[in-house]
C-alpha positions, -999 to +999 in steps of 0.1 A: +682-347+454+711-367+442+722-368+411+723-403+398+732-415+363+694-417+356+690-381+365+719-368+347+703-387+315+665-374+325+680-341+327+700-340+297+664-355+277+643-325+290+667-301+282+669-316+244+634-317+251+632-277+256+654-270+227+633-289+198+604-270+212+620-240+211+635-248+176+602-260+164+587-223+176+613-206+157+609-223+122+566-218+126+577-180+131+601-187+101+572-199+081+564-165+074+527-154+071+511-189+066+474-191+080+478-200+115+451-236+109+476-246+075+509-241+102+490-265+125+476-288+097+512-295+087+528-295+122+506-322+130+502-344+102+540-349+106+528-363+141+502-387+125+528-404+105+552-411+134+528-426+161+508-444+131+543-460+120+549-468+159+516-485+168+516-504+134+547-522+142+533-524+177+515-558+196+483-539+202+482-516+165+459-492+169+435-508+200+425-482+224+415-493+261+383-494+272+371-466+295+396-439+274+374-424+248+361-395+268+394-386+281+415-384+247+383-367+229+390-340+263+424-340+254+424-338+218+397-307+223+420-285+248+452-296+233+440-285+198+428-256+212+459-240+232+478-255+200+461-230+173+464-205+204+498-210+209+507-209+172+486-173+168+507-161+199+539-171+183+531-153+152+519-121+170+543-121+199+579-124+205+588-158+203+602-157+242+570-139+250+547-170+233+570-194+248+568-181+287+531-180+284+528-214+272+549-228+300+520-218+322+505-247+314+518-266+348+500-242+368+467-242+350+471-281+356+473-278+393+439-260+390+427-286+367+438-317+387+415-307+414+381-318+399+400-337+375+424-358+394+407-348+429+436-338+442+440-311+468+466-286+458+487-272+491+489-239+506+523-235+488+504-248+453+478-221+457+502-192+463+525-200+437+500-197+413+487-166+426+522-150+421+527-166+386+501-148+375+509-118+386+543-123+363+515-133+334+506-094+340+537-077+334+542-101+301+513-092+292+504-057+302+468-055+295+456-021+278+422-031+266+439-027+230+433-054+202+473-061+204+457-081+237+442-109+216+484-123+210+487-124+245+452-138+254+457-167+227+491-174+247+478-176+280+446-198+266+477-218+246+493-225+287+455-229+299+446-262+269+478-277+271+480-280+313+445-289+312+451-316+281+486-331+306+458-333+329+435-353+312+468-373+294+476-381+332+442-398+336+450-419+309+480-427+319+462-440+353+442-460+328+473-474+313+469-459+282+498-461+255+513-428+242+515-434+210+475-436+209+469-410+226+498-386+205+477-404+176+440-392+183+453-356+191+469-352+163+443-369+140+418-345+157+439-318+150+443-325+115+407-331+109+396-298+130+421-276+108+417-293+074+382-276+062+399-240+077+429-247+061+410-255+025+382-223+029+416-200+035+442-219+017+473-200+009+502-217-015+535-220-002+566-217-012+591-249-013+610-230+017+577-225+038+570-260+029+605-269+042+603-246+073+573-264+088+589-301+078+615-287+099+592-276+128+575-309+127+608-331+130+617-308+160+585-313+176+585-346+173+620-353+190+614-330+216+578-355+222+603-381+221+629-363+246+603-357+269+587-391+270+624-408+277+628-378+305+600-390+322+610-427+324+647-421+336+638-397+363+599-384+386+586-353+366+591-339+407+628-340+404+635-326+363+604-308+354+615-276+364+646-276+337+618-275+308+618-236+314+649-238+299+623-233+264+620-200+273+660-193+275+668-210+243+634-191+224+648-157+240+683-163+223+669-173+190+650-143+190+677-115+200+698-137+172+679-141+144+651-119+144+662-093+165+641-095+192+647-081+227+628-087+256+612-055+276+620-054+309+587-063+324+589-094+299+617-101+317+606-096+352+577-115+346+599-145+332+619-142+361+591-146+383+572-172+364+605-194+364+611-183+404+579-201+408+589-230+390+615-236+407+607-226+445+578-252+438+603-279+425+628-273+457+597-275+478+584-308+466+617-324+466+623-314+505+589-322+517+582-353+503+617-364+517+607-361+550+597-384+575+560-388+579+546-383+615+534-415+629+499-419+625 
């Protein structure tokens, strides 16, 4: 790959990209003991107000396309889900830990692109998986213990949100605009957390309040980051520098709240981002290759 101005600006998006999301994981943890549906309520309702104020001073408003319903009401129910997921892990787990498992998510959408998307994943696809996995294991280290539920919640928070990219892709086929589709998921969100959120409201203090205001703006400029990523460079050729989230959550931890990863955490990061990037190098040099004549 050569590194044009566009890439160099695609590159340096994702990895601001990476840092809000990893910034936005810190302050939820910061939060302190919140209820894990109020941390989401507030998250996304934050969201709501961004992409309402967008698509109102847009042509279309708020006019969704025909033929998308299904498809965001799919991705508002698994991104809602491995949201609340992820937000339980990050409470529960190291906040490098919760991170890692969430950036499973690209693999979970190569198994979900296949009745999804009908796309046949290669021999290369399939094993890379296989062995990411196998780094999920040593994060996780499963003992049969309740102290699993954190790490099932983070894998389940990797499984909705590459599932939901998949279903976001669809849309995208459809030519459905982002800011309706960041819209319904976070409206959904809202509404699904609101009546848990009321049963097992718990008053916060100005400084929780402020915490999560913070999370919220850092989520939403990492959205933003991401989206401009994507249009100055093919999610082929910068995806893999998202992992970066992990680096920047691990250093956040060991700084702030003394966090250190084990070694098998770190062995199955390294493996998990080997992955990453053995895919990404692999892609790039195949599809740059002539095509035998037919």
């Amino acid at each position: 790959m050569k590194l044009t101005n566009n890439h160099a600006k695609g590159i340096l998006c994702i990895l601001s990209a990476s840092l809000g999301f990893a910034l936005m994981t810190f302050f939820v943890r910061l939060s302190g003991d919140l209820p894990v549906m109020e941390k989401a309520f507030f998250r996304n309702a934050f969201a709501v107000i961004i992409a309402a104020v967008t698509l109102a001073r847009s042509e279309d408003k708020f006019k969704i396309k025909k033929g998308s319903g299904f498809y965001i009401l799919m991705r508002c129910i698994f991104g809602t889900t491995g949201l609340m997921c992820n937000f339980y892990a990050i409470d529960n787990l190291p906040i490098a830990d919760a991170n890692m498992l969430n950036k499973l998510s690209p693999f979970f959408a190569i198994l979900a692109s296949i009745p999804l998307l009908k796309e046949k994943p290669t021999k290369v696809d399939i094993i890379s998986t296989i062995i990411a996995f196998a780094g999920v294991v040593l994060i996780v280290r499963p003992s049969g213990d309740v102290n699993m539920l954190p790490a099932i919640a983070g894998v389940w928070g990797g499984a909705g949100a590459g599932i939901a990219y998949t279903f976001v892709r669809l849309l995208g086929r459809k030519g459905e605009r982002t800011p309706i589709i960041v819209l319904c998921f976070s409206m959904f969100s809202c509404m699904l957390t609101a009546p848990f959120m009321i049963i097992n409201f718990k008053p916060m203090q100005w400084w929780q309040l402020a915490f999560l205001i913070i999370a919220g703006i850092f989520a939403s400029i990492a959205q933003f980051s991401i989206t401009a990523a994507y249009k100055f460079a093919p999610a082929r050729e910068i995806s893999v520098f998202d992992y970066t989230q992990v680096i920047f959550a691990a250093i956040l931890g060991i700084l702030f709240l003394g966090e250190v990863p084990g070694v098998w955490s770190v062995i199955g990061y390294v493996i998990i981002i080997g992955m990453a990037v053995f895919r990404w190098y692999w892609n790039l040099r195949h599809e740059d290759l002539p095509q035998p004549a037919a």
